[in-house]
C-alpha positions in Angstrom: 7.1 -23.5 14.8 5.4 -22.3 11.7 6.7 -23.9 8.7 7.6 -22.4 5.7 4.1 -23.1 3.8 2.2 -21.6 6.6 4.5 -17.9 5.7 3.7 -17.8 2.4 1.0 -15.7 0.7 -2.0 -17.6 -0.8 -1.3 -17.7 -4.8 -4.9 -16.0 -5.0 -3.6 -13.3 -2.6 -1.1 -13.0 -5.5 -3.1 -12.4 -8.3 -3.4 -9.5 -9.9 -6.2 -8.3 -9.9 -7.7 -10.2 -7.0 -9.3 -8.5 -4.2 -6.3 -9.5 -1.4 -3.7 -8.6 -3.9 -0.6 -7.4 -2.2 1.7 -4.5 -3.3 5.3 -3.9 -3.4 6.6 -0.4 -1.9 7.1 0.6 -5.7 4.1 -0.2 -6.5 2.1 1.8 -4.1 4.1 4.8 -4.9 3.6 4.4 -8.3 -0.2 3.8 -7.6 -0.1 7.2 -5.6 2.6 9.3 -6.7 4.8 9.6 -3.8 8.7 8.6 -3.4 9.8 5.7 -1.5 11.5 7.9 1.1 7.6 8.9 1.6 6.2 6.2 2.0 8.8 5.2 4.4 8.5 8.1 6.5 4.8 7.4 6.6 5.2 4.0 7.4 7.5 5.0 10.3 5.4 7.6 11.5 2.2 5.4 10.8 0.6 8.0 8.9 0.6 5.6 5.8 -1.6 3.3 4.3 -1.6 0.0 6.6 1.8 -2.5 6.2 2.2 -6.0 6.1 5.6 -7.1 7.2 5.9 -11.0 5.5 9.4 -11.3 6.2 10.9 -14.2 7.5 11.3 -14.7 11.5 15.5 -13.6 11.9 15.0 -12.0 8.7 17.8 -8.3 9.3 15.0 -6.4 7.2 11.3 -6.3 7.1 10.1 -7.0 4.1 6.7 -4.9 3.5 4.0 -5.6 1.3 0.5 -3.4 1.1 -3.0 -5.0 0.9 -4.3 -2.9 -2.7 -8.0 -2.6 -0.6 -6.0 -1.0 2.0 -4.3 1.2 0.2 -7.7 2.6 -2.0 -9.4 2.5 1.5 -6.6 4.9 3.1 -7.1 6.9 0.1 -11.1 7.3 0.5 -10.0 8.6 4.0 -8.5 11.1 2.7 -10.8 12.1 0.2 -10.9 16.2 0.5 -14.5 17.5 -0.7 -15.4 20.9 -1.2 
């Protein structure tokens, strides 16, 4: 069984800032202008910059964080040039 410790998010991983530094929902919409329903669809369609779910095992609801470097990376992807 993994223990608690072991679910937890490194404090670095936690710092702003930092290059692991994980997001809220409201924070990447915010960072990219879209609405939570959005994002959600997104994530349920996995169109979306990449999840993390970091609930707890049982847990009734995911809880979802986003990598930052994910979300500039899924960005760059869709970088339009004309």
């Amino acid at each position: 069984m993994v223990g608690a410790h072991d679910r937890r998010l490194k404090m670095e991983d936690r710092m702003p800032g930092g290059d692991a530094e994980y997001m809220t929902q409201a924070e990447v919409c915010a960072l990219i202008r879209v609405s939570p329903r959005t994002l959600v669809a997104w994530r349920q369609h996995r169109t979306g910059p990449p999840p993390i779910d970091v609930s707890t095992p049982g847990a009734r609801k995911p809880t979802w964080r986003y990598a930052r470097a994910d979300v500039l990376a899924w960005l760059r992807e869709r970088r339009v040039t004309t």
